[in-house]
C-alpha positions as CSV (number, residue, x, y, z in Angstrom):
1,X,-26.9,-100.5,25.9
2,X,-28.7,-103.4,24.0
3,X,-27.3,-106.9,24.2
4,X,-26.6,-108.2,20.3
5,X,-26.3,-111.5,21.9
6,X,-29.0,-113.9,20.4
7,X,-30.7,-115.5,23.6
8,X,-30.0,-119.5,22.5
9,X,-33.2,-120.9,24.4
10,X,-35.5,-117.9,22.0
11,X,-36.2,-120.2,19.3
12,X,-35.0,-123.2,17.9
13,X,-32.9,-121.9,15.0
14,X,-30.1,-120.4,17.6
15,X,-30.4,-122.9,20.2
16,X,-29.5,-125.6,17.3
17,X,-26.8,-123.0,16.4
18,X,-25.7,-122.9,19.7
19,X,-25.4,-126.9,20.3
20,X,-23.4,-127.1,17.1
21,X,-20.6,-125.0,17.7
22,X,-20.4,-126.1,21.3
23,X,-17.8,-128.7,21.1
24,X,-19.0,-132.1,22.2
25,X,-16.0,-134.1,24.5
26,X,-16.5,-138.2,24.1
27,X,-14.8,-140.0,27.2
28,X,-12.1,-142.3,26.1
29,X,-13.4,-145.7,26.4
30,X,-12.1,-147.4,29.3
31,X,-9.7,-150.6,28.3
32,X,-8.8,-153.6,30.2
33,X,-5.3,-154.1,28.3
34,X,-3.5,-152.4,31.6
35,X,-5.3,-155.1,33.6
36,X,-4.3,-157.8,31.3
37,X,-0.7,-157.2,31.2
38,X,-0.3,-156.5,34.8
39,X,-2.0,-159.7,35.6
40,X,0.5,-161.6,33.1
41,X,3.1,-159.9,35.0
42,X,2.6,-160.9,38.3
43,X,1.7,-164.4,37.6
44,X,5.1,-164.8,35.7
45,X,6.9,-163.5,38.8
46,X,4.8,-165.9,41.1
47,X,5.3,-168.9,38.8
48,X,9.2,-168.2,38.7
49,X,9.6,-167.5,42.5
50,X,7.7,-170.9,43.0
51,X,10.1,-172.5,40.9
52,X,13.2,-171.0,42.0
53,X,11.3,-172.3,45.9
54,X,10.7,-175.8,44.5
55,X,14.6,-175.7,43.0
């Protein structure tokens, strides 16, 4: 039996063929907005415990 696939790497025609329907995943860029808020967070919660201390 014969193989009617086109080898990509046989000339540069398929293989550009090939690397355009091959879908291309971006990573999410990482963010420091979890960071952020988490810090505000705790540093309410240490700012009212020292005031309900100081009280």
């Amino acid at each position: 039996m014969s193989d009617n696939r086109v080898d990509p790497s046989g000339n540069t025609e398929a293989f550009r063929a090939f690397t355009d329907q091959t879908p291309q995943q971006q990573p999410a860029p990482a963010t420091a907005t979890p960071l952020i808020i988490g810090g505000v967070a705790v540093a309410v919660v240490l700012i009212a415990l020292i005031i309900w201390l100081v009280a």
